[in-house]
C-alpha atoms as a printed R data frame, in Angstrom:
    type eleno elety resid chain resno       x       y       z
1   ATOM     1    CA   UNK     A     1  -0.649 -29.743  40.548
2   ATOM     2    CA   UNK     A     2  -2.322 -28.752  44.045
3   ATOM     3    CA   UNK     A     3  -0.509 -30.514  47.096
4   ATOM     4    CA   UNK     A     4  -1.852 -33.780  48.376
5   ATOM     5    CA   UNK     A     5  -3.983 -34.379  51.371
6   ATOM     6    CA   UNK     A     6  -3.138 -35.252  54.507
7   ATOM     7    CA   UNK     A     7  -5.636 -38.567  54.953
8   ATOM     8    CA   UNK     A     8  -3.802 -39.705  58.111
9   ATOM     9    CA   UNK     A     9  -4.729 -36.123  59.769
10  ATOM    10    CA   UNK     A    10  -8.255 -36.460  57.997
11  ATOM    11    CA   UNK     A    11  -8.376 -39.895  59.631
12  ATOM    12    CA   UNK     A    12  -7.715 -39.001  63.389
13  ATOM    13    CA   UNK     A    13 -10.277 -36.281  63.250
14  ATOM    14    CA   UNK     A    14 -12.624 -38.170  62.258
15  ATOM    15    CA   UNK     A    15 -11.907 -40.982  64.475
16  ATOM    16    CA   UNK     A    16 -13.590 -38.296  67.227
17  ATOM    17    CA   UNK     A    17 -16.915 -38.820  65.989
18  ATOM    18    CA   UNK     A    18 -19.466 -41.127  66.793
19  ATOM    19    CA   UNK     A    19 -20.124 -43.957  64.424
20  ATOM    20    CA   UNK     A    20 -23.839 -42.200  63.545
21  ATOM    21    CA   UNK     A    21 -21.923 -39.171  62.331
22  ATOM    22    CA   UNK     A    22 -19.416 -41.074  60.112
23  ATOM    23    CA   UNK     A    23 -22.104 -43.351  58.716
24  ATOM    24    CA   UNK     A    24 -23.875 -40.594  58.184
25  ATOM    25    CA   UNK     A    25 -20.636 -38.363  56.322
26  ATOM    26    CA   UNK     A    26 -19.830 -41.277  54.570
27  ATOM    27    CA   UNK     A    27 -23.239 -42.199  53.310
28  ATOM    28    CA   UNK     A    28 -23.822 -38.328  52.446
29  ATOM    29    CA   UNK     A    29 -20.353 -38.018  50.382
30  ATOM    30    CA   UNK     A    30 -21.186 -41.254  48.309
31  ATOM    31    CA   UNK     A    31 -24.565 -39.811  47.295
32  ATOM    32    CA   UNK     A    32 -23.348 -36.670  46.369
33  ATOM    33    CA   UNK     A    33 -20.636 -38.200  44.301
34  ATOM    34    CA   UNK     A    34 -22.981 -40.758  42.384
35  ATOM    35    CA   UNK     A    35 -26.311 -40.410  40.124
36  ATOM    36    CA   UNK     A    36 -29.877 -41.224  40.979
37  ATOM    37    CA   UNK     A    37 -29.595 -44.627  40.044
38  ATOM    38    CA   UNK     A    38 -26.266 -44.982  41.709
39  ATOM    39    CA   UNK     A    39 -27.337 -43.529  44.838
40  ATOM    40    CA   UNK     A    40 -29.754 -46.348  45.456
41  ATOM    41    CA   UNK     A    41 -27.508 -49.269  44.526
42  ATOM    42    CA   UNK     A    42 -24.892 -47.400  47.190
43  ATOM    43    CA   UNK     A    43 -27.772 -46.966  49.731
44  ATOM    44    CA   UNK     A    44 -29.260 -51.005  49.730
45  ATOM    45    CA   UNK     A    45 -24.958 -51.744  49.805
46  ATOM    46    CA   UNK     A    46 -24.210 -50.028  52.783
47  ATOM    47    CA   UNK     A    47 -27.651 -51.235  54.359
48  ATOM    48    CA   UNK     A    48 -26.309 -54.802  53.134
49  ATOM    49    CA   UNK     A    49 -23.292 -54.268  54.442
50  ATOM    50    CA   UNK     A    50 -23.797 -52.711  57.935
51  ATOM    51    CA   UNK     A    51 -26.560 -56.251  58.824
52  ATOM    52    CA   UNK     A    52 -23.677 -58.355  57.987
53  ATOM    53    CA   UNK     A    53 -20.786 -56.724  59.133
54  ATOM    54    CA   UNK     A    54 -20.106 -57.736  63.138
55  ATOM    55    CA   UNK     A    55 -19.986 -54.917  65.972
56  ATOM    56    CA   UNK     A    56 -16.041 -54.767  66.637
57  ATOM    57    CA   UNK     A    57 -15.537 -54.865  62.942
58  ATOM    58    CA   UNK     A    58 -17.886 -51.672  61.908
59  ATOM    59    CA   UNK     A    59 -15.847 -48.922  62.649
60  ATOM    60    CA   UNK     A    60 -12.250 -50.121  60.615
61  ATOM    61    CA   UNK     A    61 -15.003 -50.822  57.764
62  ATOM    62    CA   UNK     A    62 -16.167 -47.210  58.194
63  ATOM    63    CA   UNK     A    63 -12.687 -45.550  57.864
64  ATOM    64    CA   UNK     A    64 -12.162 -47.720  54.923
65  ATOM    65    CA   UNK     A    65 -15.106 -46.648  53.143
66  ATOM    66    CA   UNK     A    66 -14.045 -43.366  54.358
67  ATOM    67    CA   UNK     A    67 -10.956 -43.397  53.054
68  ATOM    68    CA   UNK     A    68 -11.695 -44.327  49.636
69  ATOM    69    CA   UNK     A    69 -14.354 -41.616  49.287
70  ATOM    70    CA   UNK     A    70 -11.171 -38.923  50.412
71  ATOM    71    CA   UNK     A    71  -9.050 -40.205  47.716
72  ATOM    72    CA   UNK     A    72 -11.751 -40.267  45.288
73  ATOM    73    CA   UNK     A    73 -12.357 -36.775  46.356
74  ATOM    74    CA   UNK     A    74  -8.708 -36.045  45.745
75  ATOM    75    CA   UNK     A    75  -8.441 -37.141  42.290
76  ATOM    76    CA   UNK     A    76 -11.485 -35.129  41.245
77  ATOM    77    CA   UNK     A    77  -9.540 -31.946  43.026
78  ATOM    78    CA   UNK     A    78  -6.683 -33.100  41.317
79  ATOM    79    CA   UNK     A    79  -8.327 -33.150  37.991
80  ATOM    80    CA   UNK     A    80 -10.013 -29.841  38.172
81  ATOM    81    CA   UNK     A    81  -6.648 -28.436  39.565
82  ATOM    82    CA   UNK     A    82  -5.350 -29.169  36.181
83  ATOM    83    CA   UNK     A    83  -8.135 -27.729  34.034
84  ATOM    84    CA   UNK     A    84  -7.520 -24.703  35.785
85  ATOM    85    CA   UNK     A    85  -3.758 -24.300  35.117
86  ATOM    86    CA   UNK     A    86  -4.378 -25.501  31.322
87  ATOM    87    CA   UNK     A    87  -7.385 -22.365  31.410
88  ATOM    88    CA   UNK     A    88  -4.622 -19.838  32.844
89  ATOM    89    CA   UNK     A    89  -1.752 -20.715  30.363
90  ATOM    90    CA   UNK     A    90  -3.967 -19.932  27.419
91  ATOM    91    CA   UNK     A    91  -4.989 -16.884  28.970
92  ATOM    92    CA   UNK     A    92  -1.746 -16.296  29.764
93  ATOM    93    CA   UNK     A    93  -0.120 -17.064  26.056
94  ATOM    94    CA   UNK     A    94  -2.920 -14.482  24.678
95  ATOM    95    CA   UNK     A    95  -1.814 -11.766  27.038
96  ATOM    96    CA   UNK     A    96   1.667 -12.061  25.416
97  ATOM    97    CA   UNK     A    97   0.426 -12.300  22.040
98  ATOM    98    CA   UNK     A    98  -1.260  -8.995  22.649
99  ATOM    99    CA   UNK     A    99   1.741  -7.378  24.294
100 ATOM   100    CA   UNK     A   100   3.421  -8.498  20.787
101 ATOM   101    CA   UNK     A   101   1.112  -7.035  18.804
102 ATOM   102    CA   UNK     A   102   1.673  -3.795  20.286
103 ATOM   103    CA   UNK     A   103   5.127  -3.501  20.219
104 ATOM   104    CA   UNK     A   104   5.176  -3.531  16.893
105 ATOM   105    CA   UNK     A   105   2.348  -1.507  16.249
106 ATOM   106    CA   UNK     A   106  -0.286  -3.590  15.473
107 ATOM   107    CA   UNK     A   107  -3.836  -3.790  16.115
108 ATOM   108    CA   UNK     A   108  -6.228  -6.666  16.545
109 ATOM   109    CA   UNK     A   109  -8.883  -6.685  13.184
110 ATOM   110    CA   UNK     A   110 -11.899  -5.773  15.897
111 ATOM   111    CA   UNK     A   111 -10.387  -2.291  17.256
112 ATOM   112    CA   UNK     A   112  -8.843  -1.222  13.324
113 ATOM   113    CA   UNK     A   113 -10.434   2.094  12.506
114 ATOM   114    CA   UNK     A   114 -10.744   2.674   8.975
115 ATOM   115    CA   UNK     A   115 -10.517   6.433   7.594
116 ATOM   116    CA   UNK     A   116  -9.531   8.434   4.960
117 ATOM   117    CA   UNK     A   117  -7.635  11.234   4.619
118 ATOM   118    CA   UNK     A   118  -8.942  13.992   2.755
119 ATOM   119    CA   UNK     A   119  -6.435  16.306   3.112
120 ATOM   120    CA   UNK     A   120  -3.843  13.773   1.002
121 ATOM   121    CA   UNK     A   121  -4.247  12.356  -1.881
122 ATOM   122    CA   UNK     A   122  -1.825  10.282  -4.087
123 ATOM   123    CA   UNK     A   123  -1.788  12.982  -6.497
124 ATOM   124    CA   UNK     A   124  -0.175  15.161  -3.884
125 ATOM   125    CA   UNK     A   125   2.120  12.404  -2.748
126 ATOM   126    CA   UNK     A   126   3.399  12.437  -6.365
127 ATOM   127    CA   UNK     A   127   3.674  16.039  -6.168
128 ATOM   128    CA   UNK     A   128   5.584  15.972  -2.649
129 ATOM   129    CA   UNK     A   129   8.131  12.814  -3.930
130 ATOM   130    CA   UNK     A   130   8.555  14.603  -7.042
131 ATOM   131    CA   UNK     A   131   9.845  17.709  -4.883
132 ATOM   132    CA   UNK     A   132  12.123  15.514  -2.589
133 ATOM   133    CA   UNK     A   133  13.974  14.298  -5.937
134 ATOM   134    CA   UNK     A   134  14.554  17.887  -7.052
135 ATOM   135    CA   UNK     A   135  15.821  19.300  -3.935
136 ATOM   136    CA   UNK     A   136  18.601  16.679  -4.006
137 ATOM   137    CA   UNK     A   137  19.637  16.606  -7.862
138 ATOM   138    CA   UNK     A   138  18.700  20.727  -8.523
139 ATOM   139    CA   UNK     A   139  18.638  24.018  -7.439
140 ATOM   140    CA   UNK     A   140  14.951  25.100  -6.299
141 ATOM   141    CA   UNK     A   141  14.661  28.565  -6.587
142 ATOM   142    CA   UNK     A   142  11.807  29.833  -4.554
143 ATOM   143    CA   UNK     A   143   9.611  32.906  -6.177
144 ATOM   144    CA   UNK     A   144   9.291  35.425  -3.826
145 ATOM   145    CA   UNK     A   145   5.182  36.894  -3.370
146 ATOM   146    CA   UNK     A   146   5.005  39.696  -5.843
147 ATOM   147    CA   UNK     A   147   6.041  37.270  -8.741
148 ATOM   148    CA   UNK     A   148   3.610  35.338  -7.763
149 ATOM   149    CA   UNK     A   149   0.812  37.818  -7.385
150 ATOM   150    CA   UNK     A   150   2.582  39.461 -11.138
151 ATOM   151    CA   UNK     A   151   1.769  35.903 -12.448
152 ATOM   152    CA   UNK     A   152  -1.434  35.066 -11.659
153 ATOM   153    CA   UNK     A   153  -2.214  38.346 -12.894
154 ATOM   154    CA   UNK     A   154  -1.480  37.643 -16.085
155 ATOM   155    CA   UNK     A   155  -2.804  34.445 -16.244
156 ATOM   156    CA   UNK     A   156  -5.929  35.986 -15.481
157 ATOM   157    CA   UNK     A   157  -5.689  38.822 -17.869
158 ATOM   158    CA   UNK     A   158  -4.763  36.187 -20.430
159 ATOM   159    CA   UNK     A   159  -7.701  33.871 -19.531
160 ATOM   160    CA   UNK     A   160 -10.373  36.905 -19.914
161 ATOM   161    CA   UNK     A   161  -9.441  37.182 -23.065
162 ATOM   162    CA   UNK     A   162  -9.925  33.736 -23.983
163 ATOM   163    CA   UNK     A   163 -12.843  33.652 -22.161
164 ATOM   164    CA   UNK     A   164 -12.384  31.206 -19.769
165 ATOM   165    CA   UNK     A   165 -11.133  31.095 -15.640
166 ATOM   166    CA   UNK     A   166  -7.674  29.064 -15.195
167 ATOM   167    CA   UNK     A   167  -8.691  28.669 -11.650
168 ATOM   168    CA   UNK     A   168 -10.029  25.280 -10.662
169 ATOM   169    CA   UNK     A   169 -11.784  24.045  -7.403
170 ATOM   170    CA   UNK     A   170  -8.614  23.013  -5.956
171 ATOM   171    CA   UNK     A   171  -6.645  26.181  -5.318
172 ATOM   172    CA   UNK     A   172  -2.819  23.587  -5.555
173 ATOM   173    CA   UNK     A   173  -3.813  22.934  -9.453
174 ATOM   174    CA   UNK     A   174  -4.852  25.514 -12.575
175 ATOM   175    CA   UNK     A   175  -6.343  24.740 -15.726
176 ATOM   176    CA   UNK     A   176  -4.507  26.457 -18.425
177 ATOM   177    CA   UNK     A   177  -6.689  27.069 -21.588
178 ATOM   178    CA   UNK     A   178  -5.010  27.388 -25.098
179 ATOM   179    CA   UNK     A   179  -7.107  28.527 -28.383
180 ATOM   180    CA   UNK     A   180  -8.017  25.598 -30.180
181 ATOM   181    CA   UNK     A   181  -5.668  26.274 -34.126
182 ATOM   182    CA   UNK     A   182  -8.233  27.045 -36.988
183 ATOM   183    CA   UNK     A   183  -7.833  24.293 -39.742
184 ATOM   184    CA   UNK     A   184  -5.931  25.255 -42.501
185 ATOM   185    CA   UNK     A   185  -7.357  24.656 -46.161
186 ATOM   186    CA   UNK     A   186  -5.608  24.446 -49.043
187 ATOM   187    CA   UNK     A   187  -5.864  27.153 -51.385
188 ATOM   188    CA   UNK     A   188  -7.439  26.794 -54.556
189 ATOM   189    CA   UNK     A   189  -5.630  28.151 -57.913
190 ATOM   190    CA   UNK     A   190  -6.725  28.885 -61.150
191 ATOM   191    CA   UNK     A   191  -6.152  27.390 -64.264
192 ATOM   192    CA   UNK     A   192  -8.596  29.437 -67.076
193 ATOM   193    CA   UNK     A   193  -6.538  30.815 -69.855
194 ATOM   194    CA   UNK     A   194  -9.155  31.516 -72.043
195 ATOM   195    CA   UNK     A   195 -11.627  33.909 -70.030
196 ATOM   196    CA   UNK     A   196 -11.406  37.570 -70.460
197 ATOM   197    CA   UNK     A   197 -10.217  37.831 -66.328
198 ATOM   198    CA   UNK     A   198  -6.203  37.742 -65.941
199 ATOM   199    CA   UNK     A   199  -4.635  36.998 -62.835
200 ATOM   200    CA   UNK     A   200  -1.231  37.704 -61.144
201 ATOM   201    CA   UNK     A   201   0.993  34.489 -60.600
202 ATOM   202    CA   UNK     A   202   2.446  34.456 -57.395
203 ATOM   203    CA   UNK     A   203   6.258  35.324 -57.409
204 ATOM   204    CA   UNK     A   204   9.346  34.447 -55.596
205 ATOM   205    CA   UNK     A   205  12.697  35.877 -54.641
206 ATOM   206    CA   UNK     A   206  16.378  34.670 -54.338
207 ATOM   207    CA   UNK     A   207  19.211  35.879 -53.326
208 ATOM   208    CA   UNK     A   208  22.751  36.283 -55.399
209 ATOM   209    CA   UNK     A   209  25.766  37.511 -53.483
210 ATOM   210    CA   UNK     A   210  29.110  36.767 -54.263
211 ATOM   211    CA   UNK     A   211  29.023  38.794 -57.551
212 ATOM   212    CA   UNK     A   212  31.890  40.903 -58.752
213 ATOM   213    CA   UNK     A   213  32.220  44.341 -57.341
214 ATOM   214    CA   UNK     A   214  31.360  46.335 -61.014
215 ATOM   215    CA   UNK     A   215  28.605  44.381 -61.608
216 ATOM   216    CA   UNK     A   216  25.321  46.491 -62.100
217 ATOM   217    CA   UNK     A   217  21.342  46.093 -62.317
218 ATOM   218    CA   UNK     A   218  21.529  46.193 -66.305
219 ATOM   219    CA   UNK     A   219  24.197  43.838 -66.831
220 ATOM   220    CA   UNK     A   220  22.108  41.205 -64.921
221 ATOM   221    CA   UNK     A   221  18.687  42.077 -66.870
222 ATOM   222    CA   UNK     A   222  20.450  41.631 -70.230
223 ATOM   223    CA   UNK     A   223  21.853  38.677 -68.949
224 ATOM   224    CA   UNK     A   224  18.498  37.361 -67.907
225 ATOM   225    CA   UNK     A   225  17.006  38.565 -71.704
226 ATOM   226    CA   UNK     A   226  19.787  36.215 -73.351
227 ATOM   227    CA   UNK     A   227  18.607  33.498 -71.704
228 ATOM   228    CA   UNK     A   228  14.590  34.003 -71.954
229 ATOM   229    CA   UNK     A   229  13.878  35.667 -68.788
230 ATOM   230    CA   UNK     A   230  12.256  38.828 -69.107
231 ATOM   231    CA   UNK     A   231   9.834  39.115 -66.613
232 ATOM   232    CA   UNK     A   232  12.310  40.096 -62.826
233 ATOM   233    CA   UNK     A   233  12.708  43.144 -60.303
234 ATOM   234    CA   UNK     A   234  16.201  43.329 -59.697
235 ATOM   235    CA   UNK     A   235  17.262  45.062 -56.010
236 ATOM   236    CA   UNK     A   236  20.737  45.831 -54.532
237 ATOM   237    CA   UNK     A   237  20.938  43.876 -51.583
238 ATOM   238    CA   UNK     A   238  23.262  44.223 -48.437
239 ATOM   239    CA   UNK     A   239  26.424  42.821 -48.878
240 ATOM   240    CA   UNK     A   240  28.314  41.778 -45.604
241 ATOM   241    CA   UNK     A   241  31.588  43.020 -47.740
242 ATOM   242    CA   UNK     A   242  30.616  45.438 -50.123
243 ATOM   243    CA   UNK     A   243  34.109  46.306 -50.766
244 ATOM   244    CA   UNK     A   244  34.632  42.312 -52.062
245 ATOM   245    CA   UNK     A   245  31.724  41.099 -53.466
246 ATOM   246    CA   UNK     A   246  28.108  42.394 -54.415
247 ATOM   247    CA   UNK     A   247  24.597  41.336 -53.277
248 ATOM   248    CA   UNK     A   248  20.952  41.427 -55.307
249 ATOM   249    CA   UNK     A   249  17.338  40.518 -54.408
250 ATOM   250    CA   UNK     A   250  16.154  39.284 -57.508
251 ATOM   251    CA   UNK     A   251  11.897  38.640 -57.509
252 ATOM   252    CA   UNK     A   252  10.703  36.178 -60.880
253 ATOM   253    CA   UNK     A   253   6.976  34.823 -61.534
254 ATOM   254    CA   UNK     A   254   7.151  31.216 -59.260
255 ATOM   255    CA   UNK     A   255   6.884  29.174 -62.761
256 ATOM   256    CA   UNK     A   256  10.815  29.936 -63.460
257 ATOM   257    CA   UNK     A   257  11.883  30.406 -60.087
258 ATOM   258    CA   UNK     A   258  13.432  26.781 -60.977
259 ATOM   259    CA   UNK     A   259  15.025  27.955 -64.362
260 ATOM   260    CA   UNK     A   260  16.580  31.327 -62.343
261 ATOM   261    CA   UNK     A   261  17.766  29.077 -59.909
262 ATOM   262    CA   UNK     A   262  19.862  26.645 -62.131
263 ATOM   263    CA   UNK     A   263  23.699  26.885 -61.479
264 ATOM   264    CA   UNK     A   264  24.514  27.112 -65.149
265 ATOM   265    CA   UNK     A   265  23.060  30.646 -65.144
266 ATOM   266    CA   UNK     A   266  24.939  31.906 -62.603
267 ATOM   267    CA   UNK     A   267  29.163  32.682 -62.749
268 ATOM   268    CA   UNK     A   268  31.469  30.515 -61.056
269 ATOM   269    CA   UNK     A   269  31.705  31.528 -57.388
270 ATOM   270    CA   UNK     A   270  28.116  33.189 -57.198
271 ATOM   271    CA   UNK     A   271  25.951  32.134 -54.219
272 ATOM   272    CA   UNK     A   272  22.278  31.427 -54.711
273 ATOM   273    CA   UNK     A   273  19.567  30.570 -52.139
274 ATOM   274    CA   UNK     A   274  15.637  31.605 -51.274
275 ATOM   275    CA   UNK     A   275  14.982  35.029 -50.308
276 ATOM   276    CA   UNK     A   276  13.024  35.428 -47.179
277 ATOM   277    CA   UNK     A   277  11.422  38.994 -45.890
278 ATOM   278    CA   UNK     A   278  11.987  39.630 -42.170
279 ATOM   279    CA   UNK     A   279   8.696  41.354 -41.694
280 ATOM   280    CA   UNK     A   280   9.241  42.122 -37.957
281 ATOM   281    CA   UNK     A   281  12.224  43.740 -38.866
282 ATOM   282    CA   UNK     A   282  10.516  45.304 -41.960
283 ATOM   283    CA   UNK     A   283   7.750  46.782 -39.107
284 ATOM   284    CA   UNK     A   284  10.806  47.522 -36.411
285 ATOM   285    CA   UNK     A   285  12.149  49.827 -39.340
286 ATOM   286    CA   UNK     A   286   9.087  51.832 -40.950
287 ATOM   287    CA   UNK     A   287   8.083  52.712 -36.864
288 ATOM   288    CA   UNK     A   288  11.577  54.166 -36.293
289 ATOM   289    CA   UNK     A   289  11.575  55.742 -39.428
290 ATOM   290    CA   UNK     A   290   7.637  57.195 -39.186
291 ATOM   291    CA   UNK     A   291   8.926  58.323 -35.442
């Protein structure tokens, strides 16, 4: 609130004036003050007022007239006094707001500038948290540059071959191309007895071990003849122990692989099982041997 005015001070000055120039203050306050219509209804009052009022008596009228025109004067100061302060305490609530706002790092919505990164992507913020994790659970082992350069070589090499480029537009990531497996049909077998054409039936091996030391290629072939097999290529095999026990390849047409296979054929203590060729060792052997 602004300090109140003086109206005994205002009073004595104005007491030096003539009673022309306070009628005519006066009479130019009130008119400001009111409206049109006002302003005549105040003019014919004071008009009114100054034929009536007596000589002596015109000048206390005057400072009373006066004086209510001050205080009116004073409560419109008063008034706009206050609209002021209530103006600079909003303005003054905002400024903190703002200084709030900052502090913690935000903006207003009018001065947010909206961009995007291109350099990062959430692909390679997966890529960087999935690095973070490792480097506190495992050991990263770091390639050193001619691994790398060995690598990509190949990967190239490999990728001319297959006809294709493993490198994509993005150096970080590579594309790497695999040779679409050839579907397999099944084979087709014949069943034509009757036609002058014979064919070979496809034939199987197993493997015996365990047989007694004195036990020869003849002995098993009659053994097979006693008990209808007479179709078989018999092969000494390599026994672990030869000095204990004896070991043969034995090859049969696939229809009795079943019957050669039967435990009742076999001796007590014999070991039987499927016969499979190691042809990388088969290849390993003929090279060293053609060398």
């Amino acid at each position: 609130m602004a300090e109140g005015v003086d109206i005994q001070s205002l009073t004595a000055s104005l007491k030096r004036l003539s009673k022309e120039d306070l009628v005519q203050v006066i009479i130019k306050k009130r008119l400001e003050s009111e409206s049109a219509s006002g302003q005549e209804k105040l003019k014919s009052a004071i008009s009114q007022h100054l034929s009536q009022t007596p000589n002596g008596n015109t000048e206390s009228e005057m400072l009373k007239m006066e004086n209510q025109c001050l205080k009116r004067e004073i409560v419109l100061l008063n008034q706009s006094v206050n609209d002021l302060q209530y103006t600079i305490q909003l303005q003054k609530d905002a400024i903190d707001n703002l200084k709030k706002n900052q502090n913690h790092n935000l903006a207003l919505p009018s001065n947010v500038v909206i961009q995007k990164n291109s350099t990062t992507t959430n692909s390679n913020r997966a890529l960087e948290i999935i690095n973070q994790v490792a480097k506190q659970y495992f050991q990263v082992v770091e390639t050193t540059k001619p691994h790398q350069e060995m690598a990509r070589q190949n990967n190239q090499n490999n990728n001319k071959e297959n006809g294709g480029s493993n490198e994509s537009k993005q150096s970080d990531y590579k594309t790497v191309l695999y040779k679409k497996p050839q579907k397999r049909y099944p084979k087709v077998v014949g069943n034509n007895v009757l036609g002058n054409l014979k064919g070979v039936a496809r034939r199987q091996s197993i493997y015996i071990s365990r047989l007694d030391t004195e036990t020869t290629e003849e002995e098993i072939k009659t053994h097979f003849k006693e008990n209808g097999i007479t179709s078989c290529e018999i092969k000494m095999g390599n026994s672990k122990h030869p000095e204990i026990y004896k070991s043969y390849i034995i090859t049969v047409p696939e229809t009795i692989i079943e019957k050669v296979k039967k435990p009742e054929l076999w001796p007590e203590g014999a070991s039987i099982s499927n016969f499979l060729y190691k042809r990388q060792n088969q290849t390993r052997i003929e090279k060293k041997n053609s060398a």
